[in-house]
C-alpha positions as CSV (number, residue, x, y, z in Angstrom):
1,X,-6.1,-20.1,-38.7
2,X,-6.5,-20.8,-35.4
3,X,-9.8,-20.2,-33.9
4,X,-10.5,-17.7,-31.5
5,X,-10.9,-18.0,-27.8
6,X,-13.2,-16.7,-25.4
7,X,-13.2,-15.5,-21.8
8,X,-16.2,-14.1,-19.6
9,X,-15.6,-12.0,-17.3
10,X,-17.4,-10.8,-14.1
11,X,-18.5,-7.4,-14.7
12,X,-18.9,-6.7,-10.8
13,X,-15.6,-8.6,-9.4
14,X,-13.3,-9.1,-12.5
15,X,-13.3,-13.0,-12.1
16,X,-12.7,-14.6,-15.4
17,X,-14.9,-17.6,-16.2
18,X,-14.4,-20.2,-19.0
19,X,-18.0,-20.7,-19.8
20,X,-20.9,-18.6,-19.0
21,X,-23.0,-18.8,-16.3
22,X,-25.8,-16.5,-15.0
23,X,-24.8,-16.3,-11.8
24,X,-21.3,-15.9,-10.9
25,X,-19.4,-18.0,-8.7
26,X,-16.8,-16.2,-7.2
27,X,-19.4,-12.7,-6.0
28,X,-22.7,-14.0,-6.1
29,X,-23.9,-11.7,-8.5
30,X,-26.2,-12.4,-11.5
31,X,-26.0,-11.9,-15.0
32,X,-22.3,-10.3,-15.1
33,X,-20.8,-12.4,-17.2
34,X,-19.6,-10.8,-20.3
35,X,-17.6,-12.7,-23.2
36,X,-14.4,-11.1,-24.1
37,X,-12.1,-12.2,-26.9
38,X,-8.7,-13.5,-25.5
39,X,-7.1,-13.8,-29.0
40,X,-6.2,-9.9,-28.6
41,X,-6.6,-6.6,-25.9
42,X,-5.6,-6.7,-22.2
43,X,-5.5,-10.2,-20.8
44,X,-4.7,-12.0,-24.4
45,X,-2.3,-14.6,-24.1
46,X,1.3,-14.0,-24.7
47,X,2.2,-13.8,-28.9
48,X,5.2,-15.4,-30.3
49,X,6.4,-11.6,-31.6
50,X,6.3,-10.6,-27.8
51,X,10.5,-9.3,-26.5
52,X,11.9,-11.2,-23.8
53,X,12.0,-9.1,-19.8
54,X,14.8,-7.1,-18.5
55,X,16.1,-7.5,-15.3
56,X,15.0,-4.6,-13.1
57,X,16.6,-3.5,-10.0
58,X,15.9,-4.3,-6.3
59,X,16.3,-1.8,-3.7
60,X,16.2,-2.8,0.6
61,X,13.3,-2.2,2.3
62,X,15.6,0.7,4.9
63,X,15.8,3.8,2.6
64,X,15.2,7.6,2.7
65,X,11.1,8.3,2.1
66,X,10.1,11.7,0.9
67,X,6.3,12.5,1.5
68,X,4.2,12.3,-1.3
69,X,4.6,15.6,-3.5
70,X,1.1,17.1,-3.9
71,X,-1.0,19.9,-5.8
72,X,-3.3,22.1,-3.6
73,X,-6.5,22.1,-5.8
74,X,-8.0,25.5,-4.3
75,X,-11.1,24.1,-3.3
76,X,-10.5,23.5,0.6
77,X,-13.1,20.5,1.2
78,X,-12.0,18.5,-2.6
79,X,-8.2,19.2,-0.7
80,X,-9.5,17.9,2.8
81,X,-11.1,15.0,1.1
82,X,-8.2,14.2,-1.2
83,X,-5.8,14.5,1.4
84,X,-4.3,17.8,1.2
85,X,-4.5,17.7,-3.2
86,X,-4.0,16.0,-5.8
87,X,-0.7,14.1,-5.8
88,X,1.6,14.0,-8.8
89,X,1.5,11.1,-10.7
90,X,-1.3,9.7,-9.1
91,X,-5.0,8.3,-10.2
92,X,-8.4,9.4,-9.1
93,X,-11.8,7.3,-9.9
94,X,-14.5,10.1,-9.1
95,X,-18.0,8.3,-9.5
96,X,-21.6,9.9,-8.5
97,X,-25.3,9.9,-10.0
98,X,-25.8,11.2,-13.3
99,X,-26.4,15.3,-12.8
100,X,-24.9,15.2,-9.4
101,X,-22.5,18.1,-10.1
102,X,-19.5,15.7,-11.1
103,X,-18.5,17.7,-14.3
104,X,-19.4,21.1,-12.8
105,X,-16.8,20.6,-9.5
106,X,-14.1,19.5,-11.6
107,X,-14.6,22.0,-14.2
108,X,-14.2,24.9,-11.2
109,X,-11.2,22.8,-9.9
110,X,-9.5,22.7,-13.4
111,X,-9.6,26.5,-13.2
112,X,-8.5,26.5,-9.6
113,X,-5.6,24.9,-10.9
114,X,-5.1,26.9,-14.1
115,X,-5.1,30.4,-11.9
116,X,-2.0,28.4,-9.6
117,X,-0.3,28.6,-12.4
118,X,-0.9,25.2,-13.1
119,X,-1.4,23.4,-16.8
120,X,-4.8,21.9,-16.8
121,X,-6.2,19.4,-19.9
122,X,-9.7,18.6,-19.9
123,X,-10.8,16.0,-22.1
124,X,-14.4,15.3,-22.3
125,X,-16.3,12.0,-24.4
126,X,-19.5,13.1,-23.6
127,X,-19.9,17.0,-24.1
128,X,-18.9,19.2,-26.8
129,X,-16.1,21.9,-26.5
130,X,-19.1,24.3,-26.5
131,X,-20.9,22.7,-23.9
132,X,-17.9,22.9,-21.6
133,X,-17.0,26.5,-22.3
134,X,-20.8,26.8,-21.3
135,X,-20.9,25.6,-18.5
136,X,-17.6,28.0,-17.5
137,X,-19.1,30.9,-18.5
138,X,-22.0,30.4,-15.9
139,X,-19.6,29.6,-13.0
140,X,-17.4,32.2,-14.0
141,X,-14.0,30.6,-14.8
142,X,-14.4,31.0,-18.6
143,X,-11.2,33.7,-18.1
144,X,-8.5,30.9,-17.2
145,X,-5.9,28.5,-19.3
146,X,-7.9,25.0,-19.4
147,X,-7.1,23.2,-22.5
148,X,-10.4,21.7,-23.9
149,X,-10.5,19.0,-26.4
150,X,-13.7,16.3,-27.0
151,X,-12.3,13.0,-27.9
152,X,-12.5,9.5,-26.8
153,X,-10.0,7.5,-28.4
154,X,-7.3,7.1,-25.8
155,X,-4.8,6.2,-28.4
156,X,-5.6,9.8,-30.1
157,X,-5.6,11.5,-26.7
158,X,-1.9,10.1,-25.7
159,X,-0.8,11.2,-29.2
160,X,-2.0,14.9,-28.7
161,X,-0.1,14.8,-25.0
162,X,3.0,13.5,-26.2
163,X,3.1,17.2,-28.4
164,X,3.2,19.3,-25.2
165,X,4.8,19.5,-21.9
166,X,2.8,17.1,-19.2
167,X,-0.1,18.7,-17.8
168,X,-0.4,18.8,-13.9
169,X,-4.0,17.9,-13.9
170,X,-5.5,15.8,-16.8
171,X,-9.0,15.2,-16.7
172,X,-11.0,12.6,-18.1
173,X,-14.8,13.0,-18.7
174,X,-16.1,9.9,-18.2
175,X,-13.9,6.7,-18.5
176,X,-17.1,4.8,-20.0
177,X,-16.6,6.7,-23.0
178,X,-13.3,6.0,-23.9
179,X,-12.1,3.1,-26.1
180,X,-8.7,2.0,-27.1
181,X,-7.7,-0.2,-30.5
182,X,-5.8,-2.7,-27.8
183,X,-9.5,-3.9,-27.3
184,X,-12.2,-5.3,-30.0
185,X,-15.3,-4.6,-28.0
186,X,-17.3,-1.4,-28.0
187,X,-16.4,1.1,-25.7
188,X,-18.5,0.8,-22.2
189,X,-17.9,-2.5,-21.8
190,X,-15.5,-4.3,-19.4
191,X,-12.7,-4.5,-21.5
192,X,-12.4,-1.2,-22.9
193,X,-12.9,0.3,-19.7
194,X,-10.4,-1.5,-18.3
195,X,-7.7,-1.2,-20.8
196,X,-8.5,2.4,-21.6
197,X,-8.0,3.3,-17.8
198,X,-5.3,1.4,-17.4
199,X,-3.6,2.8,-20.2
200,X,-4.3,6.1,-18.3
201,X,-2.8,5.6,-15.0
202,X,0.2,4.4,-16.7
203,X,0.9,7.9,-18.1
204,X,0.2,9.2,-15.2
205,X,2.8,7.2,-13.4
206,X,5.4,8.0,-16.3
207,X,5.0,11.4,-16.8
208,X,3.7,12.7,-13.3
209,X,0.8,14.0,-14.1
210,X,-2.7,13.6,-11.7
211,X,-5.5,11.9,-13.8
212,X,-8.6,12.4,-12.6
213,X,-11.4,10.0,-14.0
214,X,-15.1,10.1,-13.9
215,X,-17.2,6.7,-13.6
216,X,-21.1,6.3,-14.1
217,X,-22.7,4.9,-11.1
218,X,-25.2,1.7,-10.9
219,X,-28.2,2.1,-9.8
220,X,-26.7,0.8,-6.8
221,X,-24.7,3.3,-6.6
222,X,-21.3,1.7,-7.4
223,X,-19.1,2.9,-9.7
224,X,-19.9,1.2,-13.0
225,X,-17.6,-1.1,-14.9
226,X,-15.1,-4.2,-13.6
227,X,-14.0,-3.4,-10.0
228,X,-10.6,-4.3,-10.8
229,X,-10.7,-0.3,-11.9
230,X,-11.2,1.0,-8.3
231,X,-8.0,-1.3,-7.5
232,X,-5.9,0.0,-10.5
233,X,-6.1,3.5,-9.3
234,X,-4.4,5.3,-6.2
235,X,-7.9,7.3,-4.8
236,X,-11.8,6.7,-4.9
237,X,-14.4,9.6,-4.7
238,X,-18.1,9.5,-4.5
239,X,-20.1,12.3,-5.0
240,X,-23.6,12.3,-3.5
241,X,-26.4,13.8,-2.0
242,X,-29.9,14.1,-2.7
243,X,-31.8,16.0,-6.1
244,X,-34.4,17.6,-3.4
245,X,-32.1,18.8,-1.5
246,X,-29.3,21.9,-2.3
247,X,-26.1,20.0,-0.7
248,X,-23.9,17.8,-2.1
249,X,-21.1,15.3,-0.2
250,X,-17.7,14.5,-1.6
251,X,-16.9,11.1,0.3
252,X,-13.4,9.3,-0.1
253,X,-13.5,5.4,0.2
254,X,-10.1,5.0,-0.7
255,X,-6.6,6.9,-0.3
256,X,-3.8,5.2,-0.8
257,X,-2.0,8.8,0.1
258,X,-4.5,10.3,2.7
259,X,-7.7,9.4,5.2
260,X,-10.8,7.2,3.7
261,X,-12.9,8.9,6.2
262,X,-13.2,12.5,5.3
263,X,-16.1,14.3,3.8
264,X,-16.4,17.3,1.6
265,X,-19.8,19.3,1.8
266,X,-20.9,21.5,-1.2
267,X,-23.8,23.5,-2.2
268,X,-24.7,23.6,-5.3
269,X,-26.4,27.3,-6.0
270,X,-26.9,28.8,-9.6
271,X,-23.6,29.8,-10.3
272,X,-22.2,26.1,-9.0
273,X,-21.0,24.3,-6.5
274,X,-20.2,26.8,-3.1
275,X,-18.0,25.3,-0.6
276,X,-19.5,24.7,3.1
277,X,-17.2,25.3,5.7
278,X,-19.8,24.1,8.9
279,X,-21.6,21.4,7.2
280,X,-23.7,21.3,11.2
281,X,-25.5,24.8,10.0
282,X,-26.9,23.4,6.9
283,X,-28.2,20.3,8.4
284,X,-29.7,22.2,11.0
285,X,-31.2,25.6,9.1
286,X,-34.4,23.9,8.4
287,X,-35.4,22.6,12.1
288,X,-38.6,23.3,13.1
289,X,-39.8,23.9,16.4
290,X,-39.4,21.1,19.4
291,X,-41.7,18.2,19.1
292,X,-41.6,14.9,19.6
293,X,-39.6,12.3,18.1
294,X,-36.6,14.7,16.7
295,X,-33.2,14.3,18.3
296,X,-29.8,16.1,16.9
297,X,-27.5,13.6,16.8
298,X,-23.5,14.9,17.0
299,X,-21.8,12.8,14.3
300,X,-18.4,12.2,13.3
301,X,-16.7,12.3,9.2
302,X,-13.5,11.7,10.1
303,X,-11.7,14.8,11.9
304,X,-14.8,16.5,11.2
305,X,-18.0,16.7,13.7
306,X,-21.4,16.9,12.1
307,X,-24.3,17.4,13.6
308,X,-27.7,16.5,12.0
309,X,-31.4,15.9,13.3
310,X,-32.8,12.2,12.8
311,X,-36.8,12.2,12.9
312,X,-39.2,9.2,14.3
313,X,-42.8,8.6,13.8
314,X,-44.2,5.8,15.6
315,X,-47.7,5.0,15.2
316,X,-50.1,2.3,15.5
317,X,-49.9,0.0,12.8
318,X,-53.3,-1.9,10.8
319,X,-51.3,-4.3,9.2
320,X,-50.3,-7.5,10.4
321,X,-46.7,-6.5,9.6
322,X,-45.8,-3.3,10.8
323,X,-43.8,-1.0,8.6
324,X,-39.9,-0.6,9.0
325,X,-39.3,2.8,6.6
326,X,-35.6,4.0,7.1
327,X,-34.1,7.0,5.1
328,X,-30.5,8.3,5.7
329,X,-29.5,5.3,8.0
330,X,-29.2,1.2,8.6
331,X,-32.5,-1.0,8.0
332,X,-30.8,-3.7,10.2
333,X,-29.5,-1.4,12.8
334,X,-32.8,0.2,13.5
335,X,-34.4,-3.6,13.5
336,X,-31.4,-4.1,16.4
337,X,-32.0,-0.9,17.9
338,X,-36.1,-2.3,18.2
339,X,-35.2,-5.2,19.9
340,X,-33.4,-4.0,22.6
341,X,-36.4,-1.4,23.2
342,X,-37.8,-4.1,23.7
343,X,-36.3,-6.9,25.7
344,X,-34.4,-4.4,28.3
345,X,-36.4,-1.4,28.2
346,X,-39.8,-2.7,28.1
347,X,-40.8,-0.3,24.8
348,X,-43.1,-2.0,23.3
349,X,-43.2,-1.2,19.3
350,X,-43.9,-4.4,17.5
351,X,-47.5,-2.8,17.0
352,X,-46.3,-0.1,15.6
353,X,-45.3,1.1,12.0
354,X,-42.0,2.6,12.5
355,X,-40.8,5.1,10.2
356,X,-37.0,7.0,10.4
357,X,-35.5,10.0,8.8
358,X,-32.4,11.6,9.1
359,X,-32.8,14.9,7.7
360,X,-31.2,17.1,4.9
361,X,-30.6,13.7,2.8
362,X,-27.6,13.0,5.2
363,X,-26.7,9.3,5.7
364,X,-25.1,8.1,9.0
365,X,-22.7,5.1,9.3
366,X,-21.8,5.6,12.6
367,X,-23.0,3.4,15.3
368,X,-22.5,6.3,17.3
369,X,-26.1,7.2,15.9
370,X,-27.8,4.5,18.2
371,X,-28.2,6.4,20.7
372,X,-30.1,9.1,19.2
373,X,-32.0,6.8,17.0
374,X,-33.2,5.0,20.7
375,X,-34.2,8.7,21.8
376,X,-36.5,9.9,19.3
377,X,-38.2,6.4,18.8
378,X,-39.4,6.9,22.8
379,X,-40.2,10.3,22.0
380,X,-42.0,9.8,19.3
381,X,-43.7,6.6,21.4
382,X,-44.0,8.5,24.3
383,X,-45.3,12.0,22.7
384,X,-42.8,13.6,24.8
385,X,-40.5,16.3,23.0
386,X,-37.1,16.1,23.6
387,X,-34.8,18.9,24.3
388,X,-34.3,21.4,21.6
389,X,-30.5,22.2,22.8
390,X,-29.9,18.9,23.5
391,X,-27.3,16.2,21.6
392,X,-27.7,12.5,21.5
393,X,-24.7,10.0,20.5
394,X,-23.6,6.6,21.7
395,X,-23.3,2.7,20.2
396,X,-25.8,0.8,22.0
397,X,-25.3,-3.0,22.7
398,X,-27.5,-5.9,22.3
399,X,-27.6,-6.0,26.4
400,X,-29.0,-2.4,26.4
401,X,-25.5,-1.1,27.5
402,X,-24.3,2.5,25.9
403,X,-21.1,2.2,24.7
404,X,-18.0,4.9,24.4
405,X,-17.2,6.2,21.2
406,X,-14.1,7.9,19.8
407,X,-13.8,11.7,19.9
408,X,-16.2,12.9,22.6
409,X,-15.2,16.3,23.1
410,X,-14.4,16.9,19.5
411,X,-18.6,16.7,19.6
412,X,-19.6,18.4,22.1
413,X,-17.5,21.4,20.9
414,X,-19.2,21.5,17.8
415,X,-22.6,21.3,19.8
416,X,-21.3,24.2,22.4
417,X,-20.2,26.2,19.1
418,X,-23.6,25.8,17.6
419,X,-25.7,26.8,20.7
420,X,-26.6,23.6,22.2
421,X,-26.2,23.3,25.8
422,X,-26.7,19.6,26.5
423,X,-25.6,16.4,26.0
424,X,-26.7,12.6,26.7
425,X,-23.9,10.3,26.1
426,X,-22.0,7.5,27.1
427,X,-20.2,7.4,30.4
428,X,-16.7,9.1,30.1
429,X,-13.7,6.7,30.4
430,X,-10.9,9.3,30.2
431,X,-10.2,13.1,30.6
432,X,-10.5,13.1,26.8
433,X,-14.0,12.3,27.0
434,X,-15.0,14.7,29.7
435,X,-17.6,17.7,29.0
436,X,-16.5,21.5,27.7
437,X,-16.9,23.9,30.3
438,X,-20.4,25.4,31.0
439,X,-21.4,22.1,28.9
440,X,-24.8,19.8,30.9
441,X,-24.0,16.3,29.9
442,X,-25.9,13.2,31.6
443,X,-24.0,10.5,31.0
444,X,-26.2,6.8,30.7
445,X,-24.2,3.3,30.8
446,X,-27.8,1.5,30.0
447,X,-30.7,2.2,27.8
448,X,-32.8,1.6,30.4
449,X,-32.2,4.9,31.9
450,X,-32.5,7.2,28.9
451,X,-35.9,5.1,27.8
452,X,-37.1,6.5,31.6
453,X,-36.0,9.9,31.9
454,X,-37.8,10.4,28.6
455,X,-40.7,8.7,29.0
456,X,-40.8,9.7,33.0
457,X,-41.2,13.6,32.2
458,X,-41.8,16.2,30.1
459,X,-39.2,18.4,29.2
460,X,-39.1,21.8,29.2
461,X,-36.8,23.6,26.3
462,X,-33.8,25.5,27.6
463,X,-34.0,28.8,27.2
């Protein structure tokens, strides 16, 4: 008998390795090698019992298109995330912390579905059918036509499909849990979550129906499991957000059918996750009064404009190394944004513990956010409030210029809409960039001149 070979594969990139190693070569990463068994499972080496190809059929490149058929889910921000819904035949990797609201958003988007008239299947590995029918009774959507079943072999799941007419939605609760016989290993590991999901997507793409998977996160806060996954299917999801905080953010990082920009904003109440339509109110209800070192910063999630408040303390520091604390936003970015205090504004902070805050939980990955950073750092410094009906965005470069950034009046509508009668941003290079009527804006082309008109003068709050 012919003894049995072994693999080990990368658990973070998918790279196979003959030998183990503990760190490996291709990622960087340490201890992710895992030994897999080649002799049978996905990635075994072709048998003598295997049937020969067909020849398949090759079309030009010139040829009618038809857009991509999709499902509105009912839930406006999962649709503006996904893209306008779920489209048939397609995959989607959801991932977020553990209690996040994962299971409870897709539960009230399986009965969103159900009430269009839709089929829905919801297959759970971790919860009981009990549990499920639960959790719908406290968000109220224990009335629609969700099939429920608790299984995780995928083998008996395809089985029990095959006896009905394809669901339009099929979800999958969590793909950790599943396991296929096409794989010795336990289920969890890289193998079995490989070949269980991709035996998966590949009824999804024969029978047209949307699978919807759920993936544990890292600590991290990747999705857990070979990477080759996130590549397999057609859309990923994060869900995240903060546990002291009531909000939750549905963030897509990749569409192969829609934008990788867009965010969803939920709030997750007693009776589950409520839909926020002006994500800008939320971030914003729980502003104090004006004092120093808090700017509103008018952000950008792809077509939508989000304002939030960042907060900066600067005080004298007693240790030879100051403190750097950052929450919400870039550790290097702020450490770039310090130095050009410094060199070309003459702010002098390497004394000083620095601590940063963008508030509500939010996280900015803008560079847009510079500029607001740069103004509550001086005000903070300076003990000079800024403000309180004033907005702050621009990239700042390493020679202390402001830069433009995209979608200028986009922001400064959603600031006008929400009260706020100011703006300092970057000079305007277009009539798309100029200010909304009845709008103040003071436009700065160098640090320099924000750093003084701060530091220069109090300033009194707009009534």
């Amino acid at each position: 008998m012919a003894k049995a070979r072994s693999q080990f594969i990368c658990q973070n990139c998918g790279t196979i390795h003959n030998r183990w190693n503990g760190k490996c070569e291709s990622c960087g990463e340490w201890n992710t090698l895992v030994e897999e068994n080649t002799s049978s499972g996905i990635g075994a080496a072709p048998g003598k019992s295997m049937s020969k190809g067909h020849a398949i059929a090759l079309v030009p490149l010139s040829g009618a298109i038809e857009d991509a058929p999709r499902i509105a889910t009912g839930i406006s921000e999962l649709d503006r995330v996904s893209g306008g819904g779920f489209v048939r035949g397609s995959a989607v990797l959801i991932g977020g912390d553990p209690g996040i609201g994962k299971s409870t958003l897709l539960t009230q988007a399986s009965a969103a579905f159900s009430r269009a008239g839709h089929d829905v299947v919801y297959v759970s590995g971790e919860e009981a059918v009990a549990q499920i029918r639960l959790r719908a009774q406290r968000l109220g959507v224990a009335d629609t036509n969700v099939l429920l079943a608790a299984e995780t072999s995928v083998e008996n799941i395809l089985a029990t499909l095959k006896t009905t007419k394809p669901p339009a939605l099929l979800i999958l609760d969590s793909i950790q849990t599943l396991w296929t016989q096409q794989a010795e290993s336990a289920p969890g590991t890289v193998t079995q979550v490989r070949a269980s999901a991709q035996a998966m997507i590949r009824y999804a793409k024969k029978t047209g129906t949307a699978v919807v998977l759920v993936g544990h996160v890292t600590k991290d806060g990747q999705i857990a499991g070979p990477r080759v996954v996130e590549h397999m299917v057609d859309a990923v999801l994060y869900f995240e957000g903060e546990r002291g905080h009531h909000f939750r953010i549905l963030r897509t990082v990749k569409n192969r059918f829609g934008p990788t920009d867009e965010i969803g904003v939920f709030e997750m109440t007693g009776k589950g996750l409520k839909e926020v339509t002006n994500p800008s109110e939320l971030f914003l209800s729980e502003r104090a009064a004006s004092a120093p070192g808090a700017a509103v910063f008018a952000g950008l999630e792809g077509t939508r404009p989000v304002l939030v408040e960042i907060q900066a303390l600067v005080v004298q520091s007693t240790l030879g190394t100051p403190r750097r604390a950052v929450v919400g936003w870039d550790t290097a970015r702020l450490s770039m944004v310090l130095a050009v205090l410094e060199a070309h504004c003459g702010v002098r902070l390497g004394s000083h513990d620095v601590y940063l805050n963008v508030a509500g939980g939010y996280r900015i990955s803008e560079p847009a956010g510079d500029l607001a950073v740069a103004a509550a750092l001086i005000s903070s410094l300076s003990g000079n409030p800024l403000p309180k009906r004033g907005v702050y965005f621009g990239e700042i470069s390493l020679s202390g210029a402001v830069r433009p950034v995209a979608q200028t009046g986009l922001r400064l509508k959603e600031a006008s809409k929400l009260g706020f009668t100011s703006a300092v941003m970057p000079v305007a290079v277009g009539d798309a960039d100029k200010a909304v009527s009845g709008f103040d804006s003071f436009e700065v082309g160098e640090l320099a001149e924000l750093a003084a008109r701060i530091a220069g003068s109090h300033h009194n709050e707009k009534q």
